[in-house]
VEXKOLVO-717368 format. One record per atom (N, C-alpha, C): residue number from 1; residue in one letter; atom name; x, y, z. Coordinates in steps of 0.02 Angstrom, whole numbers, plus 32768, in hexadecimal, padded with zeros to 4 digits. Atoms other than C-alpha are relative to their C-alpha. Layout:
<zagus>
 kese loza bado    X    Y    Z
  NUM    A   CA    X    Y    Z
...
</zagus>
This chain:
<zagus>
 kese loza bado    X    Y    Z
    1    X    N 7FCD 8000 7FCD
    1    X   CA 5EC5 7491 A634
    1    X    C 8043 8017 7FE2
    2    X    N 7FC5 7FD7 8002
    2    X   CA 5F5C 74F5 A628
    2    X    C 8045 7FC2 801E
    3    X    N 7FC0 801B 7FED
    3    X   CA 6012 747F A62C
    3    X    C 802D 802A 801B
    4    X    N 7FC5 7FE4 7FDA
    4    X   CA 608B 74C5 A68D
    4    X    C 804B 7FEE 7FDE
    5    X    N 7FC7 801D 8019
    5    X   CA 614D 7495 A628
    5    X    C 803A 803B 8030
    6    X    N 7FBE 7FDA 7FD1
    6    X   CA 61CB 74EE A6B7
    6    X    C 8044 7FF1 7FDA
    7    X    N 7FB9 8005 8017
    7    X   CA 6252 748B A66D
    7    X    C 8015 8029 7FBA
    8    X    N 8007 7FF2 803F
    8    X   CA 6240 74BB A5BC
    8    X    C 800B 804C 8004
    9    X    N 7FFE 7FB3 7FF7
    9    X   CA 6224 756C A5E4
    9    X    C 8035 801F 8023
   10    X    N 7FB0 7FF0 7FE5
   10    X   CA 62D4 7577 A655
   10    X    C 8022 7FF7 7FB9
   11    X    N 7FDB 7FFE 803A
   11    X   CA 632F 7541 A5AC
   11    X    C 7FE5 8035 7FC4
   12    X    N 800F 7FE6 8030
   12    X   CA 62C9 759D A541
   12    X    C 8022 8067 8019
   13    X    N 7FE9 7FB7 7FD2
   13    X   CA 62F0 764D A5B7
   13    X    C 804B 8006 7FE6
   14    X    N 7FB9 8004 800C
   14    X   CA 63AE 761C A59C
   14    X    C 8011 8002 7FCE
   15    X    N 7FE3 7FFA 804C
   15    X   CA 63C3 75F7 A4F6
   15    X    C 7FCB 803B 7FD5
   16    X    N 801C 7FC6 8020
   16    X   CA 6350 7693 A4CE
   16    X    C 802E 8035 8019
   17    X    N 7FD3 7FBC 7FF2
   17    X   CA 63D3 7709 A52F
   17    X    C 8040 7FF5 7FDF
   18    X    N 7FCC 8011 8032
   18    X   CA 6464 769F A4CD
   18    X    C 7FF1 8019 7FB3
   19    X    N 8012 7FD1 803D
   19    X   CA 6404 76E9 A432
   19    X    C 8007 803C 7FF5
   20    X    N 8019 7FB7 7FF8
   20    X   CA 63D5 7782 A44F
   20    X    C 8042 802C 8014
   21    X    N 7FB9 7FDD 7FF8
   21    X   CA 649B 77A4 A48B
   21    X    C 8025 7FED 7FBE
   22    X    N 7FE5 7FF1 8040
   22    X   CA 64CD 7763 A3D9
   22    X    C 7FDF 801D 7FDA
   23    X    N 802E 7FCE 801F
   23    X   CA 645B 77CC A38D
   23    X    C 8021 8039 800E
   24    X    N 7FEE 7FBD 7FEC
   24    X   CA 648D 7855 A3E5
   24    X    C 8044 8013 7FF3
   25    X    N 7FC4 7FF9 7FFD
   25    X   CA 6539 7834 A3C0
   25    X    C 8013 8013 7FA8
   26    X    N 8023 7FE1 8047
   26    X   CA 64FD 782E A30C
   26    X    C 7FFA 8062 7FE9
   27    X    N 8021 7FBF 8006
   27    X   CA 64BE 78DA A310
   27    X    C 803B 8022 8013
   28    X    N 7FD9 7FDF 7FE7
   28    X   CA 6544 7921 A36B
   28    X    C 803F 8017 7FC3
   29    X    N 7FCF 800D 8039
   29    X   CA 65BF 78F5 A2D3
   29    X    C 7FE9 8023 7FCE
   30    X    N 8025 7FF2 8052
   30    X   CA 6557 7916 A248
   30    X    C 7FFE 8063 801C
   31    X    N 7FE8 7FB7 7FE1
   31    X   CA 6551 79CB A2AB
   31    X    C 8035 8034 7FFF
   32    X    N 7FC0 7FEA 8015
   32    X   CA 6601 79E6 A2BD
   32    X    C 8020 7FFE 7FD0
   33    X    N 7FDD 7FFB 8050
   33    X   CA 662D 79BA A202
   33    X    C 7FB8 8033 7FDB
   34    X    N 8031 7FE2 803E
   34    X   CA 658C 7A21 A1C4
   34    X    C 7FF1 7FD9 7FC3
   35    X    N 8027 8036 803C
   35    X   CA 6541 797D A176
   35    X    C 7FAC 7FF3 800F
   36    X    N 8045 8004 7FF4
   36    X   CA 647C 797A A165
   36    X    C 7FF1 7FA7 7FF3
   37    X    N 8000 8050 8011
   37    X   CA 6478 78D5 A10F
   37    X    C 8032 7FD8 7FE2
   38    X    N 7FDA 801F 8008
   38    X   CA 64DC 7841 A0F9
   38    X    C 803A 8014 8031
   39    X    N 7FC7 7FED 7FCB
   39    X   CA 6594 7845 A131
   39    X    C 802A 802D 7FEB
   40    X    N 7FC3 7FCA 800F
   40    X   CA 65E6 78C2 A0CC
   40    X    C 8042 7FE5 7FD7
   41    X    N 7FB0 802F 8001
   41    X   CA 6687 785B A0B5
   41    X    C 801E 7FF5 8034
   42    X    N 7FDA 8013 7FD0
   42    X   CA 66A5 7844 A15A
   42    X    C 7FF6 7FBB 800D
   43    X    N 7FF9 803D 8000
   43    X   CA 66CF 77A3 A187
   43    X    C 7FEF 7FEC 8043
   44    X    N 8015 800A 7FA9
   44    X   CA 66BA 77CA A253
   44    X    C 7FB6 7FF1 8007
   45    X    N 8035 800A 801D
   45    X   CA 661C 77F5 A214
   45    X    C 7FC8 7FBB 7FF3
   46    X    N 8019 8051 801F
   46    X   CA 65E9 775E A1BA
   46    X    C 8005 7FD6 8017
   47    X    N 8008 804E 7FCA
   47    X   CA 6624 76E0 A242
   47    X    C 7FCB 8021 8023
   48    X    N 8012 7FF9 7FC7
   48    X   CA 65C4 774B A2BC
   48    X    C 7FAA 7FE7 7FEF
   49    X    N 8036 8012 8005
   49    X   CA 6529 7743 A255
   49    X    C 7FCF 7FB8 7FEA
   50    X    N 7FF8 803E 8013
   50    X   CA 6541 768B A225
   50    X    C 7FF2 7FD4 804A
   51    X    N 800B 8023 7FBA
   51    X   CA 6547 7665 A2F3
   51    X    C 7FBD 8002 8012
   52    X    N 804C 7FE0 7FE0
   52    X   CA 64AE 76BF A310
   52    X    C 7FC8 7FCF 7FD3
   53    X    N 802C 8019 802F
   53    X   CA 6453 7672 A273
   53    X    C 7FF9 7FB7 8006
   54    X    N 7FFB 8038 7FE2
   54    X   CA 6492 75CB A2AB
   54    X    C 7FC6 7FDE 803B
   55    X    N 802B 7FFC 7FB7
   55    X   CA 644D 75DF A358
   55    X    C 7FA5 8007 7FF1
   56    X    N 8036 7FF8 801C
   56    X   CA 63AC 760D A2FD
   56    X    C 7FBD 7FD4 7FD3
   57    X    N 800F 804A 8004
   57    X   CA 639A 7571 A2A8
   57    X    C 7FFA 7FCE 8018
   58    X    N 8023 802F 7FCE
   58    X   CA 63AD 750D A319
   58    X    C 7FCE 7FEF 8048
   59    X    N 8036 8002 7FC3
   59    X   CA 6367 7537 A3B9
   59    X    C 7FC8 7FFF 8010
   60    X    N 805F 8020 7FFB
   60    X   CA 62B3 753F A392
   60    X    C 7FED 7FC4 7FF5
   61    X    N 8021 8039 7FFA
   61    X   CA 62AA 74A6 A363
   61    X    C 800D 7FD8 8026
   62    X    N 7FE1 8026 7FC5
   62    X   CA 6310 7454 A3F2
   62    X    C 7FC6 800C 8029
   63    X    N 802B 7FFB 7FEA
   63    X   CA 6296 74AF A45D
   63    X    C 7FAC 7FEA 7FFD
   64    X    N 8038 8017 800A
   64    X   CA 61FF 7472 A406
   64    X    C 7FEE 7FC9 8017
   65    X    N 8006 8040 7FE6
   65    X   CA 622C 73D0 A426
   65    X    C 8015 7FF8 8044
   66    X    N 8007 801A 7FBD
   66    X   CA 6259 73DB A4D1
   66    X    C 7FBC 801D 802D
   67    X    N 8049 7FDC 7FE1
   67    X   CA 61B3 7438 A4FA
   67    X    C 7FCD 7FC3 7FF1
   68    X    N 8015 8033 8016
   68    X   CA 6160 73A5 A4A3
   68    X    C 800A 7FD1 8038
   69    X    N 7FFF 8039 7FDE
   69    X   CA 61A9 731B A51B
   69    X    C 7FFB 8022 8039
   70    X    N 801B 7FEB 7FCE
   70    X   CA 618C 738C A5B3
   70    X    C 7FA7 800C 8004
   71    X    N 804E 7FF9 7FEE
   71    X   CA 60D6 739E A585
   71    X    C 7FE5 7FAE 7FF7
   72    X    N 8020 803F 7FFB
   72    X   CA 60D6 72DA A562
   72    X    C 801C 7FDC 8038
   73    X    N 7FD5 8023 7FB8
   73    X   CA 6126 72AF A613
   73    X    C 802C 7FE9 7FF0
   74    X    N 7FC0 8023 7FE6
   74    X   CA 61C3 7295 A5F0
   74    X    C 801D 8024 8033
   75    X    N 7FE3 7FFA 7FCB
   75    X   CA 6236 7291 A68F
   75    X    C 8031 8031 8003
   76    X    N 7FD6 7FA4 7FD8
   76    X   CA 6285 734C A6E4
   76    X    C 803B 7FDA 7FCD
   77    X    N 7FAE 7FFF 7FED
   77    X   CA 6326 72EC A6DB
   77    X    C 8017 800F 7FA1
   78    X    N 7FE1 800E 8052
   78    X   CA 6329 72BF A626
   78    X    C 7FEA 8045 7FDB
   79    X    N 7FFE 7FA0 8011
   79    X   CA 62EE 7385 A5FB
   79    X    C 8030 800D 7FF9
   80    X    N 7FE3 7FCE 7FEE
   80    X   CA 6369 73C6 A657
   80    X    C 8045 7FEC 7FDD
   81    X    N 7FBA 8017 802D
   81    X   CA 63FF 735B A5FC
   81    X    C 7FF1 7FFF 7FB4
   82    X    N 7FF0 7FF7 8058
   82    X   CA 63BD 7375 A54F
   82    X    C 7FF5 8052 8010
   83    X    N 7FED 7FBE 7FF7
   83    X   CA 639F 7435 A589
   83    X    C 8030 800B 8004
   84    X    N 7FBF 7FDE 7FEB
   84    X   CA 643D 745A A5DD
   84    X    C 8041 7FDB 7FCB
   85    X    N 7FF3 7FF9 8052
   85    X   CA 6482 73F3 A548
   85    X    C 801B 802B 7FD9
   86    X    N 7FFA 7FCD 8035
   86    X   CA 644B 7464 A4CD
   86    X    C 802F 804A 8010
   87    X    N 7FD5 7FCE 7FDE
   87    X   CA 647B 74F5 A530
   87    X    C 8056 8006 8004
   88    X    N 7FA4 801C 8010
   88    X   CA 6539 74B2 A533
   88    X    C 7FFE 800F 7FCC
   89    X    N 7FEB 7FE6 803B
   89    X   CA 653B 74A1 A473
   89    X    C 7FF6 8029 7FEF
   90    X    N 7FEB 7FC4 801A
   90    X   CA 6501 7534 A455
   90    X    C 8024 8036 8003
   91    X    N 7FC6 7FB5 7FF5
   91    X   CA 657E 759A A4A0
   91    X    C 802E 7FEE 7FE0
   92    X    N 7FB8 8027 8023
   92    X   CA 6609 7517 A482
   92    X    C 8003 8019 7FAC
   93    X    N 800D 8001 804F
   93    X   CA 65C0 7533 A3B6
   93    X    C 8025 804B 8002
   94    X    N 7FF8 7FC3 7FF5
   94    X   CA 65B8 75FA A3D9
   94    X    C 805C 8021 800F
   95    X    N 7FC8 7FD6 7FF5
   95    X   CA 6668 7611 A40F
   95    X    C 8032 7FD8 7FE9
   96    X    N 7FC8 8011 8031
   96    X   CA 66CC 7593 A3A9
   96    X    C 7FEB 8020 7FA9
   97    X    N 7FFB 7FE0 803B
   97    X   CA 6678 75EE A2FE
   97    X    C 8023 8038 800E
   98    X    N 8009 7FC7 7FE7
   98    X   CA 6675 7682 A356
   98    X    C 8073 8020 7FED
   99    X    N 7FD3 7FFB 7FD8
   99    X   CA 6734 7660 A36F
   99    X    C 8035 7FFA 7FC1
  100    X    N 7FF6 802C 803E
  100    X   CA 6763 760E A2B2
  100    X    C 7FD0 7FFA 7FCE
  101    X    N 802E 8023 8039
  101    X   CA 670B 7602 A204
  101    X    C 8009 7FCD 7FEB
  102    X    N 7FE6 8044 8011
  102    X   CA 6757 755D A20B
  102    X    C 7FE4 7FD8 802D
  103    X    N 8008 8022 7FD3
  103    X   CA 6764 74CD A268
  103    X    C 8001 7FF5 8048
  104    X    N 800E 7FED 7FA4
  104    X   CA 6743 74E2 A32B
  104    X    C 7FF2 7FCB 8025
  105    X    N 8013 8013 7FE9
  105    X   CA 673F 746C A3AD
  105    X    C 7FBB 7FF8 8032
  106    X    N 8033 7FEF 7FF3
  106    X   CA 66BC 74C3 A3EC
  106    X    C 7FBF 800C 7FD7
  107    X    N 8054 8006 803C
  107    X   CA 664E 74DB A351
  107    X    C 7FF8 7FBA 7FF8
  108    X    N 7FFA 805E 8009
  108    X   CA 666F 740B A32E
  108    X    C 7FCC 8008 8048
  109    X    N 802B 8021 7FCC
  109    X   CA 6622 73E2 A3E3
  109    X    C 7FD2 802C 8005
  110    X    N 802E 7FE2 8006
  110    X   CA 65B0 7469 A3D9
  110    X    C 7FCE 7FE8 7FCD
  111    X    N 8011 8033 803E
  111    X   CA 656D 7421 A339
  111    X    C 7FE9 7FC0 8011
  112    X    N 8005 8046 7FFB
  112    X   CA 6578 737D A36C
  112    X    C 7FBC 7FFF 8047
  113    X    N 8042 800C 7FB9
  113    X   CA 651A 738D A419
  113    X    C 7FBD 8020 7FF1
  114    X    N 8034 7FDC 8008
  114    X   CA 6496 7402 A3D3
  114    X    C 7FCE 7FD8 7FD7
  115    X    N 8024 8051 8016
  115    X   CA 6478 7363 A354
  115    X    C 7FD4 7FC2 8021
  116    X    N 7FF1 8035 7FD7
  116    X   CA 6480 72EB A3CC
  116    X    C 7FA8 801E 8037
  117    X    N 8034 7FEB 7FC5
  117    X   CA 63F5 7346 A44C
  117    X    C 7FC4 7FF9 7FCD
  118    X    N 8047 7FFD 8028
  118    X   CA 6379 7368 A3AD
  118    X    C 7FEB 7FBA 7FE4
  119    X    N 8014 8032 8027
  119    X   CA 6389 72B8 A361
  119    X    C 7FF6 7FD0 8051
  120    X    N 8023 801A 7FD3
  120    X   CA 636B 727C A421
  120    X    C 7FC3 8005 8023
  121    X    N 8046 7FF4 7FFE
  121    X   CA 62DF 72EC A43A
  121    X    C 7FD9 7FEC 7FE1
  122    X    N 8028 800D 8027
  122    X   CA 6298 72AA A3AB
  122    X    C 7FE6 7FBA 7FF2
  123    X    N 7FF8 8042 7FF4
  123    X   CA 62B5 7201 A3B4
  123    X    C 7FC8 7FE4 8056
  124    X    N 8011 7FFE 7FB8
  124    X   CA 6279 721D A46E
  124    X    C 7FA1 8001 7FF3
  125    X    N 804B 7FEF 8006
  125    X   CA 61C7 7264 A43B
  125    X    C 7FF4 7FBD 7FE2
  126    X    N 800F 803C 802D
  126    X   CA 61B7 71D8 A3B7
  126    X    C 7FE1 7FCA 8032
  127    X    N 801E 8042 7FDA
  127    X   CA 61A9 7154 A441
  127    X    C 7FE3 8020 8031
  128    X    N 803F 7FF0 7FC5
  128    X   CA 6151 71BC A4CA
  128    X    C 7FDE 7FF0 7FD1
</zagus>
């Protein structure tokens, strides 16, 4: 029998086009400075590919685990607030690096909530 995870697969759609636009934003750079690999010395560079690489790290495994408690019945509601969650920090993360190689209010709660969702997903599976 084939599971059905709707919720899982709305977040996963989203935070795959939040990738795939820092990626692309990636590429775009590395383009216009005529850099194949690494950053060159650019520093725009290097946050941009630091957001993306970020985003890269974490999101599969956020997703793992919320695919996990949707295939062990946990409840739409509680999906859709550790989904839409994640989805928050990762932009919030994305556009306070994006914005600063420093300290960001937006990389902090980005950070923090992106924590916060994986060590509840995980915590979450544990006791389903």
């Amino acid at each position: 029998m084939i599971e059905l995870v709707p919720v899982t697969a709305i977040y996963a759609g989203v935070l795959a086009i939040l990738v795939i636009y820092l990626s692309f934003r990636v590429a775009m750079m590395r383009r216009a400075g005529g850099i194949g690999i690494g950053d060159g010395g650019n520093s725009s560079l290097s946050k941009a590919i630091r957001v993306q690489g970020n985003a890269v790290e974490y999101v599969p495994l956020a997703l793992v685990l919320l695919l996990l408690l949707e295939l062990n019945g946990a409840q739409a509601a509680m999906l859709h607030a550790l989904g839409g969650t994640l989805v928050l920090a990762r932009v919030l993360h994305a556009l306070g690096l994006s914005s600063t190689a420093g300290v960001s209010i937006g990389r902090l709660y980005g950070t923090m909530l992106t924590w916060i969702v994986i060590l509840s997903a995980g915590v979450l599976n544990i006791l389903l």
